[in-house]
N, C-alpha and C positions, 0 to 999 in steps of 0.2 A: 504493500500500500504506500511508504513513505520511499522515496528516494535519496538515498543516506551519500553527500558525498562520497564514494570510497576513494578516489583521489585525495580526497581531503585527509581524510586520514593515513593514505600511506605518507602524505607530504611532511605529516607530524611524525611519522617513525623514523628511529634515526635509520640512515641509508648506507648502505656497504659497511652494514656490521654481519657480515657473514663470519663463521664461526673461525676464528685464527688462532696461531700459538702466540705465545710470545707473550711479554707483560710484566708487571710488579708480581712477585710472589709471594707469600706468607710462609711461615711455617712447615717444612716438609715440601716444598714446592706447592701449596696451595694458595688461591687468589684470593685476595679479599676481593666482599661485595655484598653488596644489600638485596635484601631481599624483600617479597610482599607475597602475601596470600589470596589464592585467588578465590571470590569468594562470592557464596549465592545470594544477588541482591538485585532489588529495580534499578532501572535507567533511564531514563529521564531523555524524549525524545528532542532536542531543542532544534531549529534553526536558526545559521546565525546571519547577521545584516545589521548595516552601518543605518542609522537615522539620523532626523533632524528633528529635532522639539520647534511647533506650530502654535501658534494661539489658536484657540479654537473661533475667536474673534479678537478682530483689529480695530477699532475706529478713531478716525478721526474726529474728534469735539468742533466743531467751528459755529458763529452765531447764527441764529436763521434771521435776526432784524440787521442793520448797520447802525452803530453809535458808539461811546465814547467806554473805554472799559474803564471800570471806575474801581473794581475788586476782584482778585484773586482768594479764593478760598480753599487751596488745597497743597501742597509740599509736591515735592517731584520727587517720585518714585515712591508715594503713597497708597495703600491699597486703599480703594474706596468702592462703595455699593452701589449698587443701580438708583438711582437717583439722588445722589447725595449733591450738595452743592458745590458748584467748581467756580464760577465769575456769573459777574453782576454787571451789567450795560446800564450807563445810564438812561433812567425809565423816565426820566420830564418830558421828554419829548412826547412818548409813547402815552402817557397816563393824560398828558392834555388833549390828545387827539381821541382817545376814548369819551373823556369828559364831549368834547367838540361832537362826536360822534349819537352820543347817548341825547344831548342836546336835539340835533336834529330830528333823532326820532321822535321825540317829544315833542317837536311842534307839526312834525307830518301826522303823527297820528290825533291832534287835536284838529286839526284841517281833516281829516277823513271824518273823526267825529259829528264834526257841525255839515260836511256832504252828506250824510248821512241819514242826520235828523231832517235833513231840506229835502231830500231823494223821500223819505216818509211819507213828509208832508203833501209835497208835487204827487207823489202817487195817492193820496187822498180826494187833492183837488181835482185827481183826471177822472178818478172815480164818479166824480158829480160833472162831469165837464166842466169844472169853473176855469183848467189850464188847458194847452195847446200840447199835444203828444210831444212833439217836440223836446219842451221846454222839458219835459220830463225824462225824455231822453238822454238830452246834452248833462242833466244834473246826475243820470245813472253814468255817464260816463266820466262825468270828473269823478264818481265817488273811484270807480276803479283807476283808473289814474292816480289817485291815492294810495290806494291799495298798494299799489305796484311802488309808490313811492317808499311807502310805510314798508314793504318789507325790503328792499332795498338800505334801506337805514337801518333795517335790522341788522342783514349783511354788513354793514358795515361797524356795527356795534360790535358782532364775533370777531370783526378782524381785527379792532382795535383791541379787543380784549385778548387776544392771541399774542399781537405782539408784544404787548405790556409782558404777558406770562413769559415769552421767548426773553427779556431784559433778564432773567434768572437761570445762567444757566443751569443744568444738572445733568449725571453720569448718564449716559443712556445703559452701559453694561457695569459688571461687577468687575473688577480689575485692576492694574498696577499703570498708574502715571509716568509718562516718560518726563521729558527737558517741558518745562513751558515755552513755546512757541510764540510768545507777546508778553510783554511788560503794561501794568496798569498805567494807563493815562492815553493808551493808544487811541484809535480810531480802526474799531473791526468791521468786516461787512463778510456777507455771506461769501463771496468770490474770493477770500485771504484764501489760498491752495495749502497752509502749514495748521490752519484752523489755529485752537488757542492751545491741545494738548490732543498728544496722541494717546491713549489705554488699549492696553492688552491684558484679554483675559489669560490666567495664569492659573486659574483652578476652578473649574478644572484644563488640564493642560493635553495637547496630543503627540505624537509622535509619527513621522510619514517615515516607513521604510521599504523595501521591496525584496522580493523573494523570488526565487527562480520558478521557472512556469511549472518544472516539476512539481513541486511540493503543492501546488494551489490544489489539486486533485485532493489530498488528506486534509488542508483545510478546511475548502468546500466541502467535506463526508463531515468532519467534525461542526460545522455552521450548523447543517441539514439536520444535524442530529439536536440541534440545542445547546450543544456544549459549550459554554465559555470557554475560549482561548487566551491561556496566562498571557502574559508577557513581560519581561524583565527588561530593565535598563541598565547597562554598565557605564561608566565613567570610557571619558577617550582613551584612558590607557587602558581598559577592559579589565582592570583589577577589581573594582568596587561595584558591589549592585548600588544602584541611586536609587530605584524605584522600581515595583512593582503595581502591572497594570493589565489593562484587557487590549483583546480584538474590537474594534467595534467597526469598522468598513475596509470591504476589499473590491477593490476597483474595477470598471468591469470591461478591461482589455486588456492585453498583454501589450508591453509596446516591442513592438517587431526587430526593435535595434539593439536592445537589449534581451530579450527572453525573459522578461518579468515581469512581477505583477507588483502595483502601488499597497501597499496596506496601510492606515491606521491606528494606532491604538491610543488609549485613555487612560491618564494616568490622574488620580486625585490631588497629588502634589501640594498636600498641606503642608508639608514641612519648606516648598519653595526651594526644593533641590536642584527642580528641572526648569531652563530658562528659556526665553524664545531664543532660536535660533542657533540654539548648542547643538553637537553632535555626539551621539549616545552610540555604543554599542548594543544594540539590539537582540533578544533571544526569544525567539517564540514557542511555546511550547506546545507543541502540537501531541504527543502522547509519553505514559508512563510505563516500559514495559517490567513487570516483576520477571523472579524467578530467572535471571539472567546470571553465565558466570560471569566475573567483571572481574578485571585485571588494572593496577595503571597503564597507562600509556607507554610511561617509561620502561616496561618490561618486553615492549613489543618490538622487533629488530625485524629487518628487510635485507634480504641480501639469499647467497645461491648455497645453501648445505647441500651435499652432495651431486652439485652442481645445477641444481633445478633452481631457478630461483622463485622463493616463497617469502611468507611472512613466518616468523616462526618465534619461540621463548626459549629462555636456557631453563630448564626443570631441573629443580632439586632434589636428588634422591638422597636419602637415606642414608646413607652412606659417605654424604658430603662428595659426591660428584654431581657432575650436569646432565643433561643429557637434550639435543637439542631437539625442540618439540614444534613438528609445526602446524600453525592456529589457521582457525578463517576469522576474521574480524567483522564486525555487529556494527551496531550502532556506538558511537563515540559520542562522550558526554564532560569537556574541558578535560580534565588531565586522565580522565578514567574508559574504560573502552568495554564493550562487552565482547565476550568470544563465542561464536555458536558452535565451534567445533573444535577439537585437541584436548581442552580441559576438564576438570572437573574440579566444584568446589574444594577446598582442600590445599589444592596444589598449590605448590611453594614455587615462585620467580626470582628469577635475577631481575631486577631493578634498575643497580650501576655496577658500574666492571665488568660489561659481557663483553666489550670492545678488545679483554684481553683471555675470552674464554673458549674451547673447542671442544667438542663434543666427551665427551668422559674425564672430562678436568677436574680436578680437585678444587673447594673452593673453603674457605674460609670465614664465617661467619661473624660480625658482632656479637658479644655475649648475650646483651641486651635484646637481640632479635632475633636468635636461634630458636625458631619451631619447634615444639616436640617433634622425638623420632628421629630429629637430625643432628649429628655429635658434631664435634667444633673440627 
């Protein structure tokens, strides 16, 4: 199901350590060297891939009226909430043309009031014929001609009162402030292209990386299924996990030039580890298998014993000899590899010093890490 570099992993075995004489000796002609046990345990299916930490949104702040900035209300590189206050335009302008505005409507719709009461009355008089149709006409028609005035002034009541509200600015998202972009006492307007402050959201935060087309097959079965897929963040030098997080979008083409596919994932980032535009080593976990033997890495050699060339381990017998043994290689999981064929739990490796070992060699043990069953 998963497509497991196995380049990748021969590239991490050390290379032309086919089994040789020669070397530091110990003891009776025996080699020191370290050893490990290999041993029945799960392995952890990862994929690895370089990222970029994304906001999951950017905005620019800038006014929606033009006037005078009169206040700043926030620090740079402050976190702030979706609507908290950032600057203050000055509002005289904007509060007298409401006032101006509110005015008008108050005298349109006292003029539609008294059309009105006279349109009643006219339609009274035609009633009796005391008026001329007409006249009763031209008066239904100024009343709507009010009408039309009067909501007009209302329109223009909302706008005024809009922009007064726009003189205040606030966050439209939750997020970290960059540089302020203006000093108080400016002159802003909708067209400034640096607005007053840039916010990025930061938490939650994403991560864009990509993965070879093989692998989209096990993670698309694992989507299908339900399952959340981990994912881990490393530090540039790939020592440090920073953060742990999910899959949350995989993109839906491959791009032809690379053989990859775009993924996302989401990272909580309350502690503020992960920053825009850093670059993460990436690990996606796509499955866990048990019951696996697993050896380190460092046990594993490449190179031609009796002239074939394989991957193979030096095996410790019992007796404090080797004996060269060779493996098929699994899944690899950072410095730890599983083996699906040659060993079995139990079994004892050379580790370091096999660069000076050959098959039926005598070897020499730390006290501290000699196995049972194997004498020094």
């Amino acid at each position: 199901m998963l497509v497991i570099g196995f380049a990748i992993v021969i590239g991490i075995v050390r290379h032309g350590a086919s089994p040789a004489p020669g070397g530091s000796h110990g003891t009776n002609g025996a080699v020191s060297v370290s050893i490990a046990t290999a041993t029945a345990d799960e392995i952890t299916v990862r994929v690895p891939a370089l990222g970029a930490i994304t906001p999951v949104a950017t905005v620019t702040v800038k006014t929606q009226i033009a006037g005078q900035l009169q206040k700043v209300g926030f620090n740079e590189g402050q976190m702030v909430g979706r609507g908290d206050f950032l600057a203050q335009i000055d509002p005289r302008p904007y509060e007298s043309a409401l006032r101006q505005a509110q005015a008008n409507l108050q005298r349109d719709q006292a003029l539609l009031d008294e059309a009105r009461i006279d349109l009643t009355r006219y339609q009274g008089l035609l009633a009796e014929n005391a008026i001329a149709q007409q006249q009763t006409d031209t008066q239904k028609a100024l009343v709507e001609q009010y009408e039309g005035t009067v909501a007009a002034d209302r329109a223009q009541v909302t706008t005024a009162t809009l922009n007064l509200q726009y003189t205040r600015i606030v966050s439209p998202i939750s997020g970290r402030t960059g540089l302020r972009q203006v000093d108080v006492g400016n002159y802003v307007t909708p067209g400034d292209a640096n607005g007053i402050v840039i916010i990025t959201q930061v938490q939650p935060i994403s991560a864009i990386f990509s993965i070879p087309e093989d692998n989209i097959g096990a993670v698309m079965h694992k989507l299908q299924q339900g399952a959340g897929l981990a994912v881990e963040a490393y530090d540039r030098s790939d020592s440090t996990r920073v953060a742990d997080g999910t899959l949350a979008t995989v993109d839906n083409q491959i791009d032809p030039g690379t053989g990859t596919v775009r993924l996302r994932a989401m990272f909580d980032n309350r502690d503020g580890a992960l920053y825009p535009n850093q670059f993460v080593n990436i690990r996606l976990v796509l499955d866990v298998l048990p019951k696996q033997i697993v050896i380190p890495m460092a046990a594993v050699n490449r190179g031609a014993p009796g002239g074939t060339l394989s991957t193979f381990v030096y095996l410790v017998n019992s007796d404090s000899t080797v004996t060269v043994r060779p493996v098929v290689l699994g899944v690899a999981d950072g410095d730890r590899v599983a083996v699906t064929s040659g060993l079995v739990a139990g079994d004892v490796v050379v580790t370091a010093g096999g660069d000076r070992l050959r098959d039926g060699a005598r070897v020499r043990l730390p006290l501290p890490h000699r196995p049972a069953g194997v004498p020094p």
